[in-house]
N, C-alpha and C positions, 0 to 999 in steps of 0.2 A: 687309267689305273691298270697297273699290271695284274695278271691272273695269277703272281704269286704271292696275293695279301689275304687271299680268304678261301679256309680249307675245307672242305664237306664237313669235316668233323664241328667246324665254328656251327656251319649254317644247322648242324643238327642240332647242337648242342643249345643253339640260340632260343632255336625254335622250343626244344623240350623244356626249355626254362621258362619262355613265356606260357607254356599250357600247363607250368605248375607240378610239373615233373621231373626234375632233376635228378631224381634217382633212377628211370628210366624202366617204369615198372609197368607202362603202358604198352611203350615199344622199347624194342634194345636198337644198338647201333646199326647193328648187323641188318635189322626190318628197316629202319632209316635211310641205309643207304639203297638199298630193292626200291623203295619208294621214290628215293633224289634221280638214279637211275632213268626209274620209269617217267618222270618229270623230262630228263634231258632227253626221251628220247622224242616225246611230245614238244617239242622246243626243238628237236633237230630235224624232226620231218616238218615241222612248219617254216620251217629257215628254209628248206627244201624246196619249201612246195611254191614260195617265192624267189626262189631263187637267189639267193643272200648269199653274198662272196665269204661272210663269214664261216660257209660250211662247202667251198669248191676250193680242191688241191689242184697244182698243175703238178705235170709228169710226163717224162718223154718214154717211149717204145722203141729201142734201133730194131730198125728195119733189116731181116736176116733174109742173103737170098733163098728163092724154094719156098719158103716160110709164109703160110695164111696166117694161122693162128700164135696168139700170145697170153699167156698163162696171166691171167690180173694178178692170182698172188705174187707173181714175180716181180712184176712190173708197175701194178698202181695197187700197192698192198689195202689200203683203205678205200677203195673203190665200191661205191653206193650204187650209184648213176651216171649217165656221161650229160654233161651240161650242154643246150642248143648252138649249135658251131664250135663245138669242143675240140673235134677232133681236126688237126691240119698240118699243113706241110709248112714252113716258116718262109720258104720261098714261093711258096704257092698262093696266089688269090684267094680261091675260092676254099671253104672250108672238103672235108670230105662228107658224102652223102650219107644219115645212117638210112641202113635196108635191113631187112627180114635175116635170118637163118636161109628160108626159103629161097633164096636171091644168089643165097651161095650155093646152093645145087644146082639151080637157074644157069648158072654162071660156070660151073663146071671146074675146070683147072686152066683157064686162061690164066695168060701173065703179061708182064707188062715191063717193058724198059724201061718206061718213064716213070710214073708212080700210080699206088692206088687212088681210087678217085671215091672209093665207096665204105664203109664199114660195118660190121653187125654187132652183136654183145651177146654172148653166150651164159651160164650160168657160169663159166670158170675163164672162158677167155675174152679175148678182143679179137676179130678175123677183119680181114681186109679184103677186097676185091679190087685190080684183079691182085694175084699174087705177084710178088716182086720175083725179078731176077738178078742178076749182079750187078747188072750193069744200072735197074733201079737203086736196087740196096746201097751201092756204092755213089746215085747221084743225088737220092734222097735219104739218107740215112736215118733223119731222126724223126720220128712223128710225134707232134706234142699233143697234149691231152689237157681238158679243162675238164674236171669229177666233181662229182659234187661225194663226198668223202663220208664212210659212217664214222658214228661217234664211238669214242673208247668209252668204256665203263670203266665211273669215276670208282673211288677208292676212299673210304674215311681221312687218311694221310693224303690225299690229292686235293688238286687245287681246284676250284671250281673255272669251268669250262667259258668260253665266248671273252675273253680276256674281262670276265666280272659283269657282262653288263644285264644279263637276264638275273643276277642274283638278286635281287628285290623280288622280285616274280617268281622265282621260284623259292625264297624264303617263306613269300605268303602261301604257296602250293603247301611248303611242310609245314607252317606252322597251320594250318587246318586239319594237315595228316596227323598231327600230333595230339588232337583231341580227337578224333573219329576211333569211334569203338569195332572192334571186329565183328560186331553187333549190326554196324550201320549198313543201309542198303545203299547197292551197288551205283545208283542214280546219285548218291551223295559225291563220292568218288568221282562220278564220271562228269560230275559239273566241277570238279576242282579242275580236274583235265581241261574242257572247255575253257575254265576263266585262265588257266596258264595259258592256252591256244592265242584268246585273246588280246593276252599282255603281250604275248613275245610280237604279235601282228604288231602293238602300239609302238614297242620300241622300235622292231627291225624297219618300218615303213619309214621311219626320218632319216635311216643307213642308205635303203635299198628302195626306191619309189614300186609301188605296187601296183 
């Protein structure tokens, strides 16, 4: 089923009509989607944490000579994390090695003709070791990338995320929010969390073996 049949605003709407609120006097839209939100983001660090292709982008980096470092918002704009053997050269066997920051001070400003062999993940960029020169940059140009990608925040007019298939699971996550009083304690809440953790384990495990 395509992710363009059902909209946050449905799955909210749905929801406040089953808890007998349709005039929306409990929660408004606005608290609903803060909540759907917070849902997908517990559904996306669990996709994460197993490793589910539904939540890894690929993306490539040309390799510029001189150049260690590469700006992610540049280049892997939705970049989370880098997935296990993510990073590599298309003609190369082996993937590249990740190391420390430390590794790169280690390392100094060696460079390399042929390609880097190594890589670190900074808070803003991707660095490489050793540094390329031209005559790398020009024999390996492109370095592909497998990420595992953060999530957008959804929108009421947007369409619900994972082309529809966590939306069971997370209709049930709001349709609980949708009776919980701003009264309730915080343990109530954090077991709607847990049993969404759970459901998205049952679905993604018949995607992705765990």
């Amino acid at each position: 089923m395509a992710n363009t049949d059902v909209t946050v605003q449905a799955i909210i709407d749905n929801s406040l009509a089953r808890a007998k609120d349709p005039d929306k006097t409990q929660w408004t839209d606005a608290q609903m989607v803060i909540f759907i939100n917070k849902a997908q983001n517990t559904v996306q660090k669990t996709l994460i944490r197993i490793g589910s292709e539904l939540v890894i982008s690929e993306d490539t980096i040309t390799m510029l000579a001189a150049t260690q470092e590469y700006l992610l918002a540049d280049n892997l704009a939705d970049f989370w994390g880098m997935t296990e053997n993510g990073v590599y050269f298309s003609a190369i066997a082996d993937p590249l090695v990740p190391v420390l920051y430390e590794d790169k001070q280690r390392a100094g400003t060696d460079t390399t003709d042929t390609y880097p062999e190594s890589y670190y993940v900074t808070n803003l960029s991707l660095g490489v070791i050793d540094i390329p020169t031209a005559t790398s940059a020009a024999s390996y140009p492109t370095l592909n990338c497998r990420y595992f990608k953060k999530n957008t925040p959804l929108t009421l007019a947007g369409n619900m995320p994972y082309n529809n298939l966590f939306n069971d699971a997370m209709s049930s996550y709001a349709d609980y929010v949708a009776v919980l009083k701003t009264t309730a304690q915080t343990s109530e809440y954090t077991a709607l969390l847990n049993a969404l953790e759970e459901q998205t384990l049952a679905i993604a495990s018949k995607r992705t073996p765990i």
